[in-house]
N, CA and C atoms of all chains as a GROMACS GRO file, in nm:
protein
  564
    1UNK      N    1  -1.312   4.888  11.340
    1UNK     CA    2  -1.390   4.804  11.249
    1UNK      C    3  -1.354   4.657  11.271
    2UNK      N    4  -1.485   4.587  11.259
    2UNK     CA    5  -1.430   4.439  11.296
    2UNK      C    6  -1.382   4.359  11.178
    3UNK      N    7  -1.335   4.226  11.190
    3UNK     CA    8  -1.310   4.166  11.069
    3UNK      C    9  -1.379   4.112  11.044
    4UNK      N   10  -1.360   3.997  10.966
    4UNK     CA   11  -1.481   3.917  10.937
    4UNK      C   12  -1.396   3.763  10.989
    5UNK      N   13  -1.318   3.771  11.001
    5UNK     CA   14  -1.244   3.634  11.120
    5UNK      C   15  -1.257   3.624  11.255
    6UNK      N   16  -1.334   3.790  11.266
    6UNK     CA   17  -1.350   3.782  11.433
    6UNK      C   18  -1.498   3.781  11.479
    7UNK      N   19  -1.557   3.790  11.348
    7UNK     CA   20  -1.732   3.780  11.346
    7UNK      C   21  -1.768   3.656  11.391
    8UNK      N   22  -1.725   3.538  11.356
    8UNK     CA   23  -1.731   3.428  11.411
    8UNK      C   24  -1.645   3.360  11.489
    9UNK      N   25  -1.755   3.235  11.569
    9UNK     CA   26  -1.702   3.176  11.654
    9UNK      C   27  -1.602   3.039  11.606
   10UNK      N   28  -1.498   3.037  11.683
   10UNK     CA   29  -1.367   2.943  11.644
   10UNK      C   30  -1.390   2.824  11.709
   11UNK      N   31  -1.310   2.703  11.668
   11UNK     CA   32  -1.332   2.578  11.731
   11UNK      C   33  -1.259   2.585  11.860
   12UNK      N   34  -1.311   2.482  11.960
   12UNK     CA   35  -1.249   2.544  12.108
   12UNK      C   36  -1.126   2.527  12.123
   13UNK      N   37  -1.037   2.420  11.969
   13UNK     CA   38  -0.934   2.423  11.972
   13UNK      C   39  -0.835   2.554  11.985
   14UNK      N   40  -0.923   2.570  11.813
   14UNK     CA   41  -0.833   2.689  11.798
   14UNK      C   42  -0.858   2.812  11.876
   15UNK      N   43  -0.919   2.810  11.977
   15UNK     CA   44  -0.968   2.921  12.147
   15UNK      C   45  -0.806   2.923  12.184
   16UNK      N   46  -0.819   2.778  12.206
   16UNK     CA   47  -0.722   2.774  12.324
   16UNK      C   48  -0.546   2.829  12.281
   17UNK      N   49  -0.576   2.738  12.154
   17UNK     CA   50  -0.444   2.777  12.065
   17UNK      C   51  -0.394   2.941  12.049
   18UNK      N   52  -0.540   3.058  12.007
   18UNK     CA   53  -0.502   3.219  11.963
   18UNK      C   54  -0.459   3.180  12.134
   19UNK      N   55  -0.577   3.181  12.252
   19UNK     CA   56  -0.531   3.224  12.361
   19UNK      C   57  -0.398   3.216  12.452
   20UNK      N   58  -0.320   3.100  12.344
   20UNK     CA   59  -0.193   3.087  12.386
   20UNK      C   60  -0.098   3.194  12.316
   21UNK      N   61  -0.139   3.194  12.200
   21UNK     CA   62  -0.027   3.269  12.109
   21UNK      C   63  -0.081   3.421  12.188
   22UNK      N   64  -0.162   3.461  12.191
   22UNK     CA   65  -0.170   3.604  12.269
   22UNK      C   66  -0.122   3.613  12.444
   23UNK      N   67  -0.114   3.521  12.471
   23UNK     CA   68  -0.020   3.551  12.622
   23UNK      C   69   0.125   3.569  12.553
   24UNK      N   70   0.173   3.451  12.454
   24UNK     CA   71   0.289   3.472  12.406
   24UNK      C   72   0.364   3.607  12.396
   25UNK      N   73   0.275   3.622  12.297
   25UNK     CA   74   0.316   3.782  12.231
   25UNK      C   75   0.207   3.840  12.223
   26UNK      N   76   0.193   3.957  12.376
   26UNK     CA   77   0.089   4.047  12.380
   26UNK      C   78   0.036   4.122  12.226
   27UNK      N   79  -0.074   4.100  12.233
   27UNK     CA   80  -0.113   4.144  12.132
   27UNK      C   81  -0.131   4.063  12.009
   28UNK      N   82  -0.101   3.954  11.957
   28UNK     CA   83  -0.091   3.854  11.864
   28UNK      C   84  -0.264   3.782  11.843
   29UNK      N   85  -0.302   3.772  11.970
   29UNK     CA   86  -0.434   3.680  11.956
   29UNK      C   87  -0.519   3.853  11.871
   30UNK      N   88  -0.550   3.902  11.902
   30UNK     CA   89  -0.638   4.025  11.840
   30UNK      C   90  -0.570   4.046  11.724
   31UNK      N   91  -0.476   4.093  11.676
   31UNK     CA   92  -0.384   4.015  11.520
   31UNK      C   93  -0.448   3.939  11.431
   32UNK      N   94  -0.468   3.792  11.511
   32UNK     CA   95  -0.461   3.687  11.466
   32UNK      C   96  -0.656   3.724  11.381
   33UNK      N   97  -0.689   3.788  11.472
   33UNK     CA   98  -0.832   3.741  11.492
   33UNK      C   99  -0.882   3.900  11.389
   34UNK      N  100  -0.805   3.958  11.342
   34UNK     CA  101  -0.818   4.081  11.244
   34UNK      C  102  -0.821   4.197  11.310
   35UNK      N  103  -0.843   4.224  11.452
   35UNK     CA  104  -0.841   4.338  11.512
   35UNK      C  105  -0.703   4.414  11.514
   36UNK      N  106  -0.639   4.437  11.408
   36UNK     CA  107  -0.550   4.495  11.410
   36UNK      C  108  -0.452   4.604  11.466
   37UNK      N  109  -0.570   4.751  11.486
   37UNK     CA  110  -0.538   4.847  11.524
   37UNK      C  111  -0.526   4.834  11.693
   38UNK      N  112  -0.624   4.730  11.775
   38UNK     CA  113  -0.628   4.681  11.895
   38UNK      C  114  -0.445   4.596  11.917
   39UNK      N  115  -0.426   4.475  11.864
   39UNK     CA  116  -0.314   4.403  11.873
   39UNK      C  117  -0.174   4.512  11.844
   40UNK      N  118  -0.199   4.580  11.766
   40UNK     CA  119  -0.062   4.689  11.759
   40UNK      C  120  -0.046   4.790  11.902
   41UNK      N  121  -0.192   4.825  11.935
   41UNK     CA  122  -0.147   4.874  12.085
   41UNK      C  123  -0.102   4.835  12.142
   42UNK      N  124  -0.192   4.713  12.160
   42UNK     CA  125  -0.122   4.610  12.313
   42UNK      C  126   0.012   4.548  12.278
   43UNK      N  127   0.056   4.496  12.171
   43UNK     CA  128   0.222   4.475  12.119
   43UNK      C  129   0.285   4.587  12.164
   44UNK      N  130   0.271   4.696  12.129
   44UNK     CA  131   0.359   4.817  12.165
   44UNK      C  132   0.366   4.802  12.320
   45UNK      N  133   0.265   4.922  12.368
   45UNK     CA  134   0.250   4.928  12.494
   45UNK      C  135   0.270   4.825  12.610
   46UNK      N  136   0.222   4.716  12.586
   46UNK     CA  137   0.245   4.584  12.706
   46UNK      C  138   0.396   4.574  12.696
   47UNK      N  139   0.475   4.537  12.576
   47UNK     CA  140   0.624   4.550  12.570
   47UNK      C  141   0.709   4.632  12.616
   48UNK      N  142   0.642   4.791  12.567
   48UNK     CA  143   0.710   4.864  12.619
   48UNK      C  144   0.696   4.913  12.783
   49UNK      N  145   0.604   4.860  12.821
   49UNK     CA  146   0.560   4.895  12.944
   49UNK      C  147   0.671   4.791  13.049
   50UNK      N  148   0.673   4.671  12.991
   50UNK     CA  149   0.760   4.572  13.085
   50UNK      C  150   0.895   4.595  13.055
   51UNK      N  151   0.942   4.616  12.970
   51UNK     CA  152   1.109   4.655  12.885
   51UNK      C  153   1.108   4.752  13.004
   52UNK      N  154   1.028   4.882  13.013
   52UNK     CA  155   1.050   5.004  13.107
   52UNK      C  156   1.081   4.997  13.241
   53UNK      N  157   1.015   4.906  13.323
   53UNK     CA  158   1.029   4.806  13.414
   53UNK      C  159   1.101   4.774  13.448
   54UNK      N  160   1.204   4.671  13.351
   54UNK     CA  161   1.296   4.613  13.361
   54UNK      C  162   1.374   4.758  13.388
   55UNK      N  163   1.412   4.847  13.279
   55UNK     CA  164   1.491   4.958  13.280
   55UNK      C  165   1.526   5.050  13.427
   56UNK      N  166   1.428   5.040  13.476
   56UNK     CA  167   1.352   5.072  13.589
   56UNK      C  168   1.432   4.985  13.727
   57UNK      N  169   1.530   4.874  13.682
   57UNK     CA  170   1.574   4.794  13.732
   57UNK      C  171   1.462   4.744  13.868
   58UNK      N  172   1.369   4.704  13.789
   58UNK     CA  173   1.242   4.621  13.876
   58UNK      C  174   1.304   4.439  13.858
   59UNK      N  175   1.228   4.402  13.932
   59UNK     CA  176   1.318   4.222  13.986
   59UNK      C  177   1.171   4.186  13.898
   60UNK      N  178   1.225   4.041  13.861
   60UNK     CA  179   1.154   3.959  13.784
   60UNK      C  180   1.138   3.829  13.914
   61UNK      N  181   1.030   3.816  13.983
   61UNK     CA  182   1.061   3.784  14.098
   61UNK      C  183   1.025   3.604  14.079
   62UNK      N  184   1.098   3.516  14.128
   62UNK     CA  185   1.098   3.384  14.133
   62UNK      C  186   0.974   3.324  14.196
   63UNK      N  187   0.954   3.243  14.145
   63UNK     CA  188   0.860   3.143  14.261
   63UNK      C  189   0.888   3.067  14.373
   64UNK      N  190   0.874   3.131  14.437
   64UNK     CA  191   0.923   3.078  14.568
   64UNK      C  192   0.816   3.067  14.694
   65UNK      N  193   0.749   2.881  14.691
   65UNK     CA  194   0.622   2.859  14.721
   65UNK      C  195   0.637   2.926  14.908
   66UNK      N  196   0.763   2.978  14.951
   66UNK     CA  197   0.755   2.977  15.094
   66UNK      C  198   0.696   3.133  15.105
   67UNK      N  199   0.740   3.204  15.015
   67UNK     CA  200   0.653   3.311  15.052
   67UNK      C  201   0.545   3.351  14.914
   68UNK      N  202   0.428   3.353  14.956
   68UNK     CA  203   0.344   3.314  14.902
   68UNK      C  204   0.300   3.514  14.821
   69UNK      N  205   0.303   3.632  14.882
   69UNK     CA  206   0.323   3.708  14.785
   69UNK      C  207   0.407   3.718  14.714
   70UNK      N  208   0.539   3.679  14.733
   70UNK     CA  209   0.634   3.684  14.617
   70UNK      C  210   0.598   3.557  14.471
   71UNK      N  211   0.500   3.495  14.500
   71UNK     CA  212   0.444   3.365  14.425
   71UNK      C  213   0.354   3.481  14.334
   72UNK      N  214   0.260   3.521  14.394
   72UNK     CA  215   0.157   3.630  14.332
   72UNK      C  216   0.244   3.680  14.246
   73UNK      N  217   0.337   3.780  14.261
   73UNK     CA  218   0.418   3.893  14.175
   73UNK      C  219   0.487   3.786  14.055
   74UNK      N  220   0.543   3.699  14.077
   74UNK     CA  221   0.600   3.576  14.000
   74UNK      C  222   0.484   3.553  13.894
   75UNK      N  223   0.405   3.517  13.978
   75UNK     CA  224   0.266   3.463  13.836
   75UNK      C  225   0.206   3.633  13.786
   76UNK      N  226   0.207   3.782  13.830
   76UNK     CA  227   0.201   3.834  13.727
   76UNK      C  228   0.290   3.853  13.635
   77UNK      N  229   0.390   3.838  13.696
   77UNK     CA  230   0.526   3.905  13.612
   77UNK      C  231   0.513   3.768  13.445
   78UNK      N  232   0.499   3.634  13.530
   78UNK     CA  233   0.489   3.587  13.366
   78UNK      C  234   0.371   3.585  13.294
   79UNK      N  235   0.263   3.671  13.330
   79UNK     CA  236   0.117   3.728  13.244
   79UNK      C  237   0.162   3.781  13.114
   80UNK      N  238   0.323   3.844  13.100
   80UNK     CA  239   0.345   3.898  12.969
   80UNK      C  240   0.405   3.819  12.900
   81UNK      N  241   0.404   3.709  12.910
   81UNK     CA  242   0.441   3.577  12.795
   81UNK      C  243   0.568   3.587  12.793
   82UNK      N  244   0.542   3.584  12.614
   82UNK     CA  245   0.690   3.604  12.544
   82UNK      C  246   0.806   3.727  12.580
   83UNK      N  247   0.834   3.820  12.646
   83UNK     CA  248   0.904   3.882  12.710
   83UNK      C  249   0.915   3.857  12.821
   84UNK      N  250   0.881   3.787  12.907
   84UNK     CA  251   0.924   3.749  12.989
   84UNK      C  252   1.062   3.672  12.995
   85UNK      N  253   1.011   3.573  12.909
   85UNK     CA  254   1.074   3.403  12.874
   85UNK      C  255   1.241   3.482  12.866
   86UNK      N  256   1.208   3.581  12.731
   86UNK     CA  257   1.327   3.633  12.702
   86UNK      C  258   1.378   3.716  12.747
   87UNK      N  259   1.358   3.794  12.857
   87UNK     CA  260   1.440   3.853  12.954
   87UNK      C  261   1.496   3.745  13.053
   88UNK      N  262   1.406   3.668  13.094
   88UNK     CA  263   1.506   3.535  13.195
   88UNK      C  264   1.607   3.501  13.064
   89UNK      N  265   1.578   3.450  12.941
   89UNK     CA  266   1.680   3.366  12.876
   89UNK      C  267   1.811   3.481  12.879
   90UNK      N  268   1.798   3.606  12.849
   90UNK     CA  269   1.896   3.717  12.888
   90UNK      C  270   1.921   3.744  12.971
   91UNK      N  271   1.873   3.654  13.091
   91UNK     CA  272   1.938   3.747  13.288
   91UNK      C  273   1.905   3.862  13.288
   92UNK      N  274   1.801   3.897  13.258
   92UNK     CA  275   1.739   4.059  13.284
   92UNK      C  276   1.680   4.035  13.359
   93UNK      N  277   1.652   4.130  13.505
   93UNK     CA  278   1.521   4.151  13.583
   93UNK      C  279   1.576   4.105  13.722
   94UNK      N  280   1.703   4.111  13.726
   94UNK     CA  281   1.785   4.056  13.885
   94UNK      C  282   1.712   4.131  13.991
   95UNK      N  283   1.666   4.278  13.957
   95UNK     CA  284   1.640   4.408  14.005
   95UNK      C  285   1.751   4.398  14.087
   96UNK      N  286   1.744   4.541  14.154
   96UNK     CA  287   1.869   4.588  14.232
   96UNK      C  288   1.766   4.667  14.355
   97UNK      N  289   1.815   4.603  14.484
   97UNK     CA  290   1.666   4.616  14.590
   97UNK      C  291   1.719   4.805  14.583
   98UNK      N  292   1.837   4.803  14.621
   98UNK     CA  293   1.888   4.956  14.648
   98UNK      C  294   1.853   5.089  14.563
   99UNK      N  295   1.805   5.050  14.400
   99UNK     CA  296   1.812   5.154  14.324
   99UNK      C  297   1.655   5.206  14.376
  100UNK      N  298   1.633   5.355  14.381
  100UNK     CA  299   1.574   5.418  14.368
  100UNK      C  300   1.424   5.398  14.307
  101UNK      N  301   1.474   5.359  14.163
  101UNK     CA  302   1.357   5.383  14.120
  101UNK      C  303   1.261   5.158  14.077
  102UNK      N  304   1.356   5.051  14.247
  102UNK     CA  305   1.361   4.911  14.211
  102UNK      C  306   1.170   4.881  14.231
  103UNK      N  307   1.110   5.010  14.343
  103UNK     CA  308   0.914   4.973  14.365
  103UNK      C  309   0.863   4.998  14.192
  104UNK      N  310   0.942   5.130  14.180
  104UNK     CA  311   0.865   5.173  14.018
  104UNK      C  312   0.878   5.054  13.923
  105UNK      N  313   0.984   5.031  13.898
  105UNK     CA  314   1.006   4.945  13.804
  105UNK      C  315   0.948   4.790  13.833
  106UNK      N  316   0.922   4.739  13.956
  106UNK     CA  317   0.861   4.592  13.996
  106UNK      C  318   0.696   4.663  13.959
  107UNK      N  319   0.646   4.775  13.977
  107UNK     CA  320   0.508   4.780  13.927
  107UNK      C  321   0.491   4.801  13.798
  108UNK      N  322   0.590   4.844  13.698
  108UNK     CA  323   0.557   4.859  13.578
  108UNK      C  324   0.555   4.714  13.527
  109UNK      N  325   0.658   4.588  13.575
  109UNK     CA  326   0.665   4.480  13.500
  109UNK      C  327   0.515   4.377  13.560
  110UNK      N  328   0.506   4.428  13.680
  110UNK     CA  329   0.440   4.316  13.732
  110UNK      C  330   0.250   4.381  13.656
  111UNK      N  331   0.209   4.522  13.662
  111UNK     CA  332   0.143   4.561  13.587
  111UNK      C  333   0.125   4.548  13.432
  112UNK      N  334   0.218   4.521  13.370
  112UNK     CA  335   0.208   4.470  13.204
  112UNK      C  336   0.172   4.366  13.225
  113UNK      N  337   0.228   4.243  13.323
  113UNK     CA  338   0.179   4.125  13.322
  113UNK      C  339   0.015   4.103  13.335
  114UNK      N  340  -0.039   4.171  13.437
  114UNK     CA  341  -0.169   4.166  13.462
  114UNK      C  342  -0.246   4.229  13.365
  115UNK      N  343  -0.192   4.333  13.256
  115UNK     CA  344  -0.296   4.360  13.166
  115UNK      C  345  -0.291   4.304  13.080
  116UNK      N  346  -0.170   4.222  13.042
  116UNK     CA  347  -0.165   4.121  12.920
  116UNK      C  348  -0.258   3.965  12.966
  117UNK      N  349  -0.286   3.925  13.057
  117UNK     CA  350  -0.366   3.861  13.150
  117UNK      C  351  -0.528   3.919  13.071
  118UNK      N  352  -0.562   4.020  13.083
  118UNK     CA  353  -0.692   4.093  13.086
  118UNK      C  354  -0.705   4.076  12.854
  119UNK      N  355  -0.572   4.109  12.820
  119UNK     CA  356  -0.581   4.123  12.670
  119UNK      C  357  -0.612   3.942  12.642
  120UNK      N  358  -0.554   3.877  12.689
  120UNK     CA  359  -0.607   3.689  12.681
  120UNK      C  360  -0.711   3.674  12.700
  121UNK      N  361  -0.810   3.735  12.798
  121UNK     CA  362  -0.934   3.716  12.811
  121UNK      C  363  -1.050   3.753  12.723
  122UNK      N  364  -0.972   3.938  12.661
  122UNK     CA  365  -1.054   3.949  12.577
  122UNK      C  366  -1.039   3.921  12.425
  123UNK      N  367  -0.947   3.851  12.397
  123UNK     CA  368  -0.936   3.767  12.276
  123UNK      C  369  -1.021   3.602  12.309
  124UNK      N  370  -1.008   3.545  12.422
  124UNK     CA  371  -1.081   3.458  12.451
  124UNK      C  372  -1.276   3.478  12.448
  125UNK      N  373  -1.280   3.589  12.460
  125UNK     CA  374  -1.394   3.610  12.426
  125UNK      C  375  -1.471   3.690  12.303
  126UNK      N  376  -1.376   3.733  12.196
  126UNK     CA  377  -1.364   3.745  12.032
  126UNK      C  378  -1.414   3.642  12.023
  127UNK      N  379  -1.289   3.544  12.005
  127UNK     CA  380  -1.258   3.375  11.943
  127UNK      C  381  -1.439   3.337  11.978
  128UNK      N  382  -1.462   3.330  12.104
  128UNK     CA  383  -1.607   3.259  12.144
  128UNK      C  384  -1.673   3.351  12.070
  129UNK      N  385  -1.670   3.431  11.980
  129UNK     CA  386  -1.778   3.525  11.930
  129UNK      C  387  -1.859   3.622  12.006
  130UNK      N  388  -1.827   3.618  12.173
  130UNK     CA  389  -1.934   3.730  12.264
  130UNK      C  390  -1.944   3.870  12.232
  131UNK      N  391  -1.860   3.916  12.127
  131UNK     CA  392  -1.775   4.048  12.126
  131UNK      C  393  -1.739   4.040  11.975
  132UNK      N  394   1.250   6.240  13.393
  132UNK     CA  395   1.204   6.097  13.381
  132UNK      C  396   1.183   6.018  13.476
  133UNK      N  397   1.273   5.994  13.573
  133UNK     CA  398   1.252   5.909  13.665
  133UNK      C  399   1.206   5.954  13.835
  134UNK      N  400   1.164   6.121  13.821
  134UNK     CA  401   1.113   6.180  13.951
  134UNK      C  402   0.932   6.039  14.006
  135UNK      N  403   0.886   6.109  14.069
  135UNK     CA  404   0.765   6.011  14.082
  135UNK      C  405   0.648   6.068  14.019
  136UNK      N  406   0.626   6.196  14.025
  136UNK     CA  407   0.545   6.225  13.894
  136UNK      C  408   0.558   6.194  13.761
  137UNK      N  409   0.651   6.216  13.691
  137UNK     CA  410   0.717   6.184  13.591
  137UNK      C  411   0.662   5.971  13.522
  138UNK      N  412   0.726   5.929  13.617
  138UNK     CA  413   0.658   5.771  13.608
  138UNK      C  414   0.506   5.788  13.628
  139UNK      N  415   0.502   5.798  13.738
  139UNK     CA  416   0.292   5.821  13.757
  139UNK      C  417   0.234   5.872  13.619
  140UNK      N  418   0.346   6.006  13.580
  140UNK     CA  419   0.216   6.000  13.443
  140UNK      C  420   0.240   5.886  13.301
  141UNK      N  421   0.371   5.828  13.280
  141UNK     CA  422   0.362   5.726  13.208
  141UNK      C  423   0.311   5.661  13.222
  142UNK      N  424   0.319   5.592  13.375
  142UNK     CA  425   0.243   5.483  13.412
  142UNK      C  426   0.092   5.480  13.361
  143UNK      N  427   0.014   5.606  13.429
  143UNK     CA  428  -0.134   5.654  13.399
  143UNK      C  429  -0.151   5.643  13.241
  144UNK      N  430  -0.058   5.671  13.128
  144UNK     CA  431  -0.077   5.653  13.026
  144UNK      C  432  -0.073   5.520  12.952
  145UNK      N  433   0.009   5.438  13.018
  145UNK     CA  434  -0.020   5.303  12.974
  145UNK      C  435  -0.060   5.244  13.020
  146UNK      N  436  -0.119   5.258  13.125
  146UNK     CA  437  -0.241   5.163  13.180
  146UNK      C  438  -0.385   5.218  13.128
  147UNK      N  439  -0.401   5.375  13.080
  147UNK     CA  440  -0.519   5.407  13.022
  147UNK      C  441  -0.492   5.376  12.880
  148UNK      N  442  -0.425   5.384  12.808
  148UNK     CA  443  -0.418   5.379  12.668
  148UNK      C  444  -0.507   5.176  12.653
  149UNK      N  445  -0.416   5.098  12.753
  149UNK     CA  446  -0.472   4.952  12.731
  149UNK      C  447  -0.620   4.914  12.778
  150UNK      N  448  -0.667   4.987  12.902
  150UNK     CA  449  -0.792   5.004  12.903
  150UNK      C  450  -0.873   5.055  12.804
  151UNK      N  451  -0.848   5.161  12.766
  151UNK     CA  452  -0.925   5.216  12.632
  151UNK      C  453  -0.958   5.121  12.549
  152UNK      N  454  -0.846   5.073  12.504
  152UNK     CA  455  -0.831   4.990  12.355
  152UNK      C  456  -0.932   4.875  12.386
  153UNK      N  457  -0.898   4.815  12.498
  153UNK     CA  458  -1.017   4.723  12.610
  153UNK      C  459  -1.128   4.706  12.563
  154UNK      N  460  -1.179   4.869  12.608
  154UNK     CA  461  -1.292   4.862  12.654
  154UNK      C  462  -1.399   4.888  12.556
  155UNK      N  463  -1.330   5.004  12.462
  155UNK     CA  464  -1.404   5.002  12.340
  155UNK      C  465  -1.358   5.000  12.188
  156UNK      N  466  -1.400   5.000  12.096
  156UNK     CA  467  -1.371   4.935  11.929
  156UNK      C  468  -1.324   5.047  11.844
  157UNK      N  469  -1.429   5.176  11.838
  157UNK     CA  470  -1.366   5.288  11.801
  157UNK      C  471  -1.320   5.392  11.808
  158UNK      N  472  -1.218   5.433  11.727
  158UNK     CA  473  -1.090   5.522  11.794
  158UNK      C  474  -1.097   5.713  11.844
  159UNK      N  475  -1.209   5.694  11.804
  159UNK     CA  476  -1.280   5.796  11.905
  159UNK      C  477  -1.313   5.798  12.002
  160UNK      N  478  -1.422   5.692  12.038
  160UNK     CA  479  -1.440   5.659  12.230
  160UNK      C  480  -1.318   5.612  12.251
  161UNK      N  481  -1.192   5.532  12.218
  161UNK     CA  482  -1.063   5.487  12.295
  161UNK      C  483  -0.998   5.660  12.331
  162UNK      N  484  -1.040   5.702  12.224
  162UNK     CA  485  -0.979   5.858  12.319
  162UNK      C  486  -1.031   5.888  12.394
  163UNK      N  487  -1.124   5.914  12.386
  163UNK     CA  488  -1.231   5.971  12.523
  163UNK      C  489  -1.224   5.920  12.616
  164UNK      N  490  -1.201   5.806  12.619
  164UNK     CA  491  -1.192   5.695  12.714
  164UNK      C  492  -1.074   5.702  12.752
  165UNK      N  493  -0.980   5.699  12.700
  165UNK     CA  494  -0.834   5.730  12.734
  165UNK      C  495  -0.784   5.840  12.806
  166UNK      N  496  -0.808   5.957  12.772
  166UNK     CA  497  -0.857   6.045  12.802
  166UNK      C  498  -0.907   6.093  12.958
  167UNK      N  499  -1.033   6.052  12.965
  167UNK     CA  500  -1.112   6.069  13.117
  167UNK      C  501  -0.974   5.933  13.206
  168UNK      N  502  -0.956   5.859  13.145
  168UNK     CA  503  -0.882   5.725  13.279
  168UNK      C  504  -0.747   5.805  13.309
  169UNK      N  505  -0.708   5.865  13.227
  169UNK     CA  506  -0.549   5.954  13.250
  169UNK      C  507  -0.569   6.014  13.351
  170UNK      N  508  -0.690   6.107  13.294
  170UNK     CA  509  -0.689   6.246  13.413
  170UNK      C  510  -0.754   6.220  13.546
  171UNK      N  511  -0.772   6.067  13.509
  171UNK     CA  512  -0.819   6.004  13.662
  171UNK      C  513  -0.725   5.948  13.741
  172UNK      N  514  -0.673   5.880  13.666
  172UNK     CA  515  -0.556   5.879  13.751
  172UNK      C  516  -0.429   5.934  13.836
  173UNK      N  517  -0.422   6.074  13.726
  173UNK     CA  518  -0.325   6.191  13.768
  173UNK      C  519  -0.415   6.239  13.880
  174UNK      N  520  -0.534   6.284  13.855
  174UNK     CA  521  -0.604   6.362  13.970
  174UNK      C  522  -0.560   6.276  14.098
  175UNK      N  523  -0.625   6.170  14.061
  175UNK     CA  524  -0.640   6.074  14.192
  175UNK      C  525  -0.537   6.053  14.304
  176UNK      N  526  -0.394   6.096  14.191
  176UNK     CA  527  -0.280   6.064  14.214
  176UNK      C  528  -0.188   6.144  14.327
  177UNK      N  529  -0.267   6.290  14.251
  177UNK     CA  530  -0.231   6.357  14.330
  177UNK      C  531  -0.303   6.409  14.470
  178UNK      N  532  -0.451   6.427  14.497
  178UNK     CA  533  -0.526   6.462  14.575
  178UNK      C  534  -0.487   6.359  14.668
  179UNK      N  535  -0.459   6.186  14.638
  179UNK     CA  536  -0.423   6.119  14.763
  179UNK      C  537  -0.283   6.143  14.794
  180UNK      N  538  -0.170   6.210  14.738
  180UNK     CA  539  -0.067   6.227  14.767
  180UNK      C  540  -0.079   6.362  14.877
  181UNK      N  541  -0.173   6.469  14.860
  181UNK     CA  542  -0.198   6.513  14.890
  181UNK      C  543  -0.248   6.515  15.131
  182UNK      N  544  -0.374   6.420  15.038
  182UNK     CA  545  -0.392   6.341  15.188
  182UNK      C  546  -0.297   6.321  15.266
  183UNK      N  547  -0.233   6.248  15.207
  183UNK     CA  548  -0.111   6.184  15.260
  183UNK      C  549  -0.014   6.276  15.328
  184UNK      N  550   0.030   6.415  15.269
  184UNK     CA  551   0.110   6.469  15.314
  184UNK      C  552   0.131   6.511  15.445
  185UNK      N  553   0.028   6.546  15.556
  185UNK     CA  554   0.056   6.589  15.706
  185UNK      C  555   0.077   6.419  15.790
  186UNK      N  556   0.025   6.292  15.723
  186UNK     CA  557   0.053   6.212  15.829
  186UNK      C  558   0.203   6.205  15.837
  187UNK      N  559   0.269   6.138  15.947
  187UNK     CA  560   0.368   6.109  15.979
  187UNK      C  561   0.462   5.992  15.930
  188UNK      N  562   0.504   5.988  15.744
  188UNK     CA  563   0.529   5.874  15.733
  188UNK      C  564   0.680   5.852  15.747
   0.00000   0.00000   0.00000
């Protein structure tokens, strides 16, 4: 059921503003915007999906403009905002190239990033009212 | 937990559960929808693992 905050269209300020707070914290812009039962998925799941990742001892991979796929994986990995920030501010995500399970875990983090990417868009297009 | 099936089907579940939620509003089609993308992915998952098995990797 929709809300009635998400029935209409927002000023392009406040676009840009939910669309920040929802990269932040997956799930927050659909929250913000009354879709409730939507924003509690993607909070859960996008979190728990990158936390798993990490667990997974997957690398949180740097930007490093010389090699240019490791740039790609870098810009998904920070698609999940606010967990990101705070696993670097905690030194989480060194990965460990040797463990077993270091491919699984670099696709679970670098995959949350890209769907939390996809959840910004479609709060960006709530906010505009298309949806 | 950590075999490769084991991840593949978490994985398949949280990447279908966020598509669902995506794609549609109520929590009936997000199942259905959820639903068909799982068992697409497990299938998929396995029939190309499948493929895969006589080449020489």
């Amino acid at each position: 059921m929709r809300a009635a905050a998400a029935d209409r269209a927002q000023s392009p300020s406040a676009i840009y503003l939910i669309c920040a707070v929802a990269w932040l914290i997956p799930g927050a812009g659909h929250l913000w915007l009354g879709r409730r039962q939507k924003g509690v998925v993607f909070l859960a799941a996008l979190t728990l999906m990158f936390a798993f990742g990490l667990w997974l001892e997957g690398r949180l991979f740097p930007f490093e403009i010389t090699q240019p796929l490791v740039v790609l994986a870098a810009i998904a990995d920070l698609g999940i905002g606010g967990p990101y920030l705070v696993a670097k501010a905690l030194g989480a995500g060194a990965g460990r190239v040797v463990a077993i399970t270091y491919e699984y875990g670099n696709t679970f983090v670098i995959v949350a990033g890209l769907l939390n990417m996809l959840v910004v868009l479609d709060v960006f297009d709530i906010a505009k009212g298309r949806k | 937990m950590t075999s490769h099936i084991g991840l593949m089907l978490v994985f398949s579940a949280a990447v279908s559960i966020v598509f669902a939620v995506l794609a549609r509003d109520e929590p009936k089609q997000q199942i259905a929808l959820g639903a068909r993308l799982f068992g697409g992915f497990v299938g998929a998952g396995i029939l190309i693992g499948w493929l895969l098995y006589p080449l020489p990797l």
